[in-house]
N, C-alpha and C positions, 0 to 999 in steps of 0.2 A: 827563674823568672818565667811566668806562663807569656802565653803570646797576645792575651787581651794588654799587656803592660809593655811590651816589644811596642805596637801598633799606636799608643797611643803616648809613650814616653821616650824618648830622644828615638827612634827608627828614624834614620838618615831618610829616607824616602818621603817624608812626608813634611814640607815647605810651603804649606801654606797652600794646596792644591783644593779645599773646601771653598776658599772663594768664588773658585768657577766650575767645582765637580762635586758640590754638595746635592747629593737628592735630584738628578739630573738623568734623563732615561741617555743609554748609550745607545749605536746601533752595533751591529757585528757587522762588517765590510772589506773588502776589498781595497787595498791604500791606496788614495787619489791625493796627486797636489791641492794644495788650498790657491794656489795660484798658479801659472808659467814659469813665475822667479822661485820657484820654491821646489826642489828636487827631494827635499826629506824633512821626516818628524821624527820627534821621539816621544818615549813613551815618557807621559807626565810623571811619575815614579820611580824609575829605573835606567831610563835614558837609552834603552832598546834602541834600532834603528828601525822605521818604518819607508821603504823606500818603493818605486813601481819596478825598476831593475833588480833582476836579479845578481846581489852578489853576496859572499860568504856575511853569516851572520847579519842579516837583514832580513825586516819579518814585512811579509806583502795582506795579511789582513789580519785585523783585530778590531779593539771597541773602539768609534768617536763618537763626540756629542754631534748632535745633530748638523749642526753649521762643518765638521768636521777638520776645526778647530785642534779640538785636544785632542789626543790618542793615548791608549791604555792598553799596553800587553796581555794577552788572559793569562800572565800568571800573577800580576798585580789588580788586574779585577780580581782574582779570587783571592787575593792577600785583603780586598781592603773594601768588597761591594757589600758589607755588613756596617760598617763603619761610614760610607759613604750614600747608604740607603739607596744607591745605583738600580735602576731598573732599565730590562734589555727590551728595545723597541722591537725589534724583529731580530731571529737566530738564525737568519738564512746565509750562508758562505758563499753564496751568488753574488750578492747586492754590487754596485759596479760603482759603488763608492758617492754616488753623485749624488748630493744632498735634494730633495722635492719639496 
């Protein structure tokens, strides 16, 4: 089975996530709460941890959509930013997460 047939035929990973990550630029950032009440995200595909603390197995920057909303591991942006026609706003590892 090549992997254009993985990505688009039963891959666990993918639920329905083109509703709100179709054709959508990400940015690269530094993880910030979407709120006070909200200590953690995960990644939309994989279920990664995104959190501002550090602890084991927790990733502190990747891709969100601009409202920073969703989140996406870069090892699932590159599983799935051909398929998802994804485009990166800025590639900077600075960015301090806070949407403008």
């Amino acid at each position: 089975m090549n992997d254009e047939n993985i990505s688009t035929n039963g891959d666990w990973r993918l639920q329905g996530q083109e509703e709100f990550l179709q054709g959508v630029q990400l940015y690269w950032r530094h993880y910030a709460r979407y709120s006070e009440n909200w200590d953690h995200d995960h990644c939309e595909f994989c279920g990664v941890k995104f959190m501002v603390e550090d602890y084991p197995d927790v990733l502190h920057q990747w891709y969100s959509t601009e409202d920073q909303y969703y989140w996406v591991c870069k090892d699932r942006f590159e599983d799935f930013k051909e398929r998802f026609h994804w485009e990166v706003a800025n590639s900077r590892g600075d960015e301090s997460g806070s949407a403008s």
